[in-house]
DODO-735420 format. One line per field, with one value per residue: x negated, y, z negated of N, C-alpha, C in turn; residue in three letters. Coordinates in steps of 0.05 Angstrom, whole numbers. Atoms other than C-alpha are relative to their C-alpha. Last residue first. Layout:
nu = X | ...
nv = Y | ...
nw = Z | ...
cau = X | ...
cav = Y | ...
caw = Z | ...
cu = X | ...
cv = Y | ...
cw = Z | ...
residu = Ala | ...
***
This chain:
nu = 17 | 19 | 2 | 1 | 20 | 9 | -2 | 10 | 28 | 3 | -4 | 18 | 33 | 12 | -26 | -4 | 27 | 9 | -15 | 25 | -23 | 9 | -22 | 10 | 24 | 7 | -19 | -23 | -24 | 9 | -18 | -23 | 8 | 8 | 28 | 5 | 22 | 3 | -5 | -16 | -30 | -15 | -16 | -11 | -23 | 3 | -19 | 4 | -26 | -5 | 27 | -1 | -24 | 8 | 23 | -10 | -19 | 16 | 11 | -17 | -10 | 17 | -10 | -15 | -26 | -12 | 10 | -33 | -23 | 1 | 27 | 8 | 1 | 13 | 27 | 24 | 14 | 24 | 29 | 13 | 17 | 37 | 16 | 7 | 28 | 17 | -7 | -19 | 6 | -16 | -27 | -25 | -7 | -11 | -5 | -18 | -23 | -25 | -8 | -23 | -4 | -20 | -13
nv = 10 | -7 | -35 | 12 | 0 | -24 | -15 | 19 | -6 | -27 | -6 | 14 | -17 | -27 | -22 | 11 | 3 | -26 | -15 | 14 | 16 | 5 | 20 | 27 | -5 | 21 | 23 | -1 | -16 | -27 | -15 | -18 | -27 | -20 | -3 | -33 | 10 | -23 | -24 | -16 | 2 | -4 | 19 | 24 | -15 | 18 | 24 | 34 | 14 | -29 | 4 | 26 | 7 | -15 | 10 | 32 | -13 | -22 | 20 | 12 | -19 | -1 | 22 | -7 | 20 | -12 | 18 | 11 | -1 | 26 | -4 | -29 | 3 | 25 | 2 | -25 | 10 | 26 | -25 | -8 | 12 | 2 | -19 | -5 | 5 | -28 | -7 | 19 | 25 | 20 | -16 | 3 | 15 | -3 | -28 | -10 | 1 | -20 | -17 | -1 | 17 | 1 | 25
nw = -21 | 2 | -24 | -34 | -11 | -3 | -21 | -26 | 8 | -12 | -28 | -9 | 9 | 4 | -31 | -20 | -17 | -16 | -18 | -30 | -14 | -20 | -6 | -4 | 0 | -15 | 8 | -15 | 9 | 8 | 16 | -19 | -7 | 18 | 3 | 17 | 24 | 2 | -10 | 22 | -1 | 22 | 7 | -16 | -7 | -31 | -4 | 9 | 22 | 19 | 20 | 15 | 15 | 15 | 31 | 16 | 20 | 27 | 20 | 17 | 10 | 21 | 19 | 20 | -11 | -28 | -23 | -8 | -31 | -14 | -14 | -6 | -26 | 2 | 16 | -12 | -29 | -5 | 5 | -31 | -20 | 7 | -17 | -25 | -1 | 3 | 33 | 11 | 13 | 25 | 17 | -12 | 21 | 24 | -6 | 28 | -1 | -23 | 7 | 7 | 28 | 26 | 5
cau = 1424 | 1461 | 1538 | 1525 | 1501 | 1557 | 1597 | 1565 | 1568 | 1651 | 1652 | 1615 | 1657 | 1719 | 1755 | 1698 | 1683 | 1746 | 1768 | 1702 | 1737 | 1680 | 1710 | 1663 | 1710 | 1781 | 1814 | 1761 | 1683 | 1617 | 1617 | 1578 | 1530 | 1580 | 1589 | 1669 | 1685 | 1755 | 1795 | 1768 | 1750 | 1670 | 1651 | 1634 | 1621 | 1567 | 1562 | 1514 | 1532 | 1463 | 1431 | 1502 | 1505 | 1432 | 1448 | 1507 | 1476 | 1412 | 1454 | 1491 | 1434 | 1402 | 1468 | 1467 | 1398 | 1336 | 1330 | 1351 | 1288 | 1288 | 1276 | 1344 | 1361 | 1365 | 1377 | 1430 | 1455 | 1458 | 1499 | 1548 | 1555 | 1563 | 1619 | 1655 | 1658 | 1719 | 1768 | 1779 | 1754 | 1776 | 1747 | 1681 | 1611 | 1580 | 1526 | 1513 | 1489 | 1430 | 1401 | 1384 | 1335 | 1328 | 1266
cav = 2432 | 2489 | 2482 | 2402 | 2428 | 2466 | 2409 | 2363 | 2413 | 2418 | 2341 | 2342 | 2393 | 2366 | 2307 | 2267 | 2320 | 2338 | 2270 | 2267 | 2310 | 2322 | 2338 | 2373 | 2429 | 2410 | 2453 | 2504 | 2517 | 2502 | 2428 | 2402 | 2376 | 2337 | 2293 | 2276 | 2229 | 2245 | 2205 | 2133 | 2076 | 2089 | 2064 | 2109 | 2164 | 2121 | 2156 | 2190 | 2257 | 2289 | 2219 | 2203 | 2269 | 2273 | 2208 | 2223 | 2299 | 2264 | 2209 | 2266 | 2305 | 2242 | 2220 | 2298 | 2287 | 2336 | 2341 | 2408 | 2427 | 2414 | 2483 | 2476 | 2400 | 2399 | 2465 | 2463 | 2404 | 2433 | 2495 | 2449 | 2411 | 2466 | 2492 | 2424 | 2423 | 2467 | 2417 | 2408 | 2471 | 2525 | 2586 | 2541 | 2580 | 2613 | 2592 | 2520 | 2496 | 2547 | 2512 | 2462 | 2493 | 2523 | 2528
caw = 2251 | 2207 | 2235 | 2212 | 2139 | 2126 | 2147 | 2103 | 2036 | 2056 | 2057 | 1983 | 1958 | 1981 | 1995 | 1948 | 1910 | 1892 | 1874 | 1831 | 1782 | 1727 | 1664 | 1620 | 1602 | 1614 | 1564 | 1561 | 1542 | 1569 | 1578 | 1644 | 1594 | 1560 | 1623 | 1625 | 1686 | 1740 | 1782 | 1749 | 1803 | 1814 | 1875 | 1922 | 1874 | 1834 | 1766 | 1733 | 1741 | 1762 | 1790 | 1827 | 1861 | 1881 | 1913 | 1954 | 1975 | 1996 | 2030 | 2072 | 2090 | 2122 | 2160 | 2181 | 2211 | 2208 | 2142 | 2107 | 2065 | 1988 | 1958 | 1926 | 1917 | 1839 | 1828 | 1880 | 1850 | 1786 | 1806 | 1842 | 1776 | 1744 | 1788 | 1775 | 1701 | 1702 | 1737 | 1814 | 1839 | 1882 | 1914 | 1940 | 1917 | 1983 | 1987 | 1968 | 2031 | 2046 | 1984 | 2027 | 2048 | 2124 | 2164
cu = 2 | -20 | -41 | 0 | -6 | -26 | -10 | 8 | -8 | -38 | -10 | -3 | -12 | -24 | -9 | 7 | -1 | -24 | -6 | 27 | -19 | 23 | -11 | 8 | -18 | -32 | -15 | 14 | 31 | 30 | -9 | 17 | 0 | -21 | 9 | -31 | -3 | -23 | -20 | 5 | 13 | 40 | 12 | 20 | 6 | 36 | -1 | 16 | -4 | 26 | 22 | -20 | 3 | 26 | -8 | -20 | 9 | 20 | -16 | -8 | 22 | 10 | -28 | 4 | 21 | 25 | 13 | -24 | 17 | 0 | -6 | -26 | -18 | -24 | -15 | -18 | -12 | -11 | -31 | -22 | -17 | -17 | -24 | -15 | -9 | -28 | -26 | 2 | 21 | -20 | 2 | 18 | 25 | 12 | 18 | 2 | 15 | 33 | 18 | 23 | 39 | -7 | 20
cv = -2 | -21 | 9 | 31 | 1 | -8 | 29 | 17 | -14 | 0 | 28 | -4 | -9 | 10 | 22 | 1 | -16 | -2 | 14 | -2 | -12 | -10 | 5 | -15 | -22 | -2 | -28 | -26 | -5 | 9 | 31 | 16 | 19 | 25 | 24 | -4 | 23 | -14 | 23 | 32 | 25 | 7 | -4 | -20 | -19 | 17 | -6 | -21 | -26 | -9 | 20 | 6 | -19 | 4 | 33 | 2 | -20 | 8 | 14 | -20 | -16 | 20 | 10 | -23 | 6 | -13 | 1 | -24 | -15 | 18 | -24 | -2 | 36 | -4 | -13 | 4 | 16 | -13 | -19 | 15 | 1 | -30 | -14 | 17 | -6 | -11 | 12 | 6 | -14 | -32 | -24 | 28 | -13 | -23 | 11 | 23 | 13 | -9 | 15 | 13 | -14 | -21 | 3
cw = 21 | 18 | -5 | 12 | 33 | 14 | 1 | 21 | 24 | 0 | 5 | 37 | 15 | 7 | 1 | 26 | 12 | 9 | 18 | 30 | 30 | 27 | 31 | 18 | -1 | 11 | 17 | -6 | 22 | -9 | -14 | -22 | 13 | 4 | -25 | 0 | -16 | -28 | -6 | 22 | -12 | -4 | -23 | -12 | 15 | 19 | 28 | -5 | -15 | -21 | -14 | -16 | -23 | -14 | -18 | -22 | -17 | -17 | -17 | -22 | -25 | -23 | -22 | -15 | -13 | 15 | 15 | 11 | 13 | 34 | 12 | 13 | 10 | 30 | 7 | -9 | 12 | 23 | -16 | -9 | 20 | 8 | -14 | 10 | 19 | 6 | -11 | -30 | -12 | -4 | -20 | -23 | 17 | -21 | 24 | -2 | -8 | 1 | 13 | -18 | 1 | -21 | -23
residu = Unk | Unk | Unk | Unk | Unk | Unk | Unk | Unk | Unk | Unk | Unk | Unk | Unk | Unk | Unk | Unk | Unk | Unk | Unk | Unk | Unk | Unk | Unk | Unk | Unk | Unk | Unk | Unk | Unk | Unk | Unk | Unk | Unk | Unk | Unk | Unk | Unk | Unk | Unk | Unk | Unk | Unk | Unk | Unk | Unk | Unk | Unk | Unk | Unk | Unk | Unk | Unk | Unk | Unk | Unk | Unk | Unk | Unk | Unk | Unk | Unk | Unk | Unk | Unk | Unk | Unk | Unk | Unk | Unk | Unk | Unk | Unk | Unk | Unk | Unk | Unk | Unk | Unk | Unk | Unk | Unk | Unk | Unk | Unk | Unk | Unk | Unk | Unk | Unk | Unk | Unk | Unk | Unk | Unk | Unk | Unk | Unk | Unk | Unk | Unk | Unk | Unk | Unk
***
């Protein structure tokens, strides 16, 4: 039975701004030994909400481009800086269609 861990492998190439991989390396933490459910609308509302607990913001409906979390900050010009953008058009689509080739 797959995890969902199986999403998050490989890393993406590109991120929106630096505190993006550690997000993804939180969620995977977070989620990791979860198994896949067996729906992609279930997949997808896991990824939504484990998003929102880790950042702690509402991706749906939060207006700003981009939030700072301090414990995403490891160093750099844009360290902390959460681009929800990219995980909106991004990350979060690419983590749905990894799942849909897996059920």
């Amino acid at each position: 039975m797959k995890t969902v861990a199986d999403l998050f492998d490989p890393e993406p190439q590109v991120w929106g701004l630096r505190g993006d991989p550690w997000v993804w390396q939180a969620m995977r933490d977070h989620l990791g030994d979860t198994y896949l459910p067996p729906t992609l609308g279930e997949v997808e509302a896991m990824l939504y909400t484990a998003f929102n607990r880790i950042v702690g913001v509402d991706l749906f409906s939060e207006l700003e481009p981009s939030v700072y979390r301090a414990e995403f900050a490891h160093g750099g010009a844009s360290s902390g800086h959460v681009h929800l953008l990219t995980w909106r058009i991004d990350l979060l689509p690419l983590l749905v269609e990894r799942a849909q080739s897996l059920l």
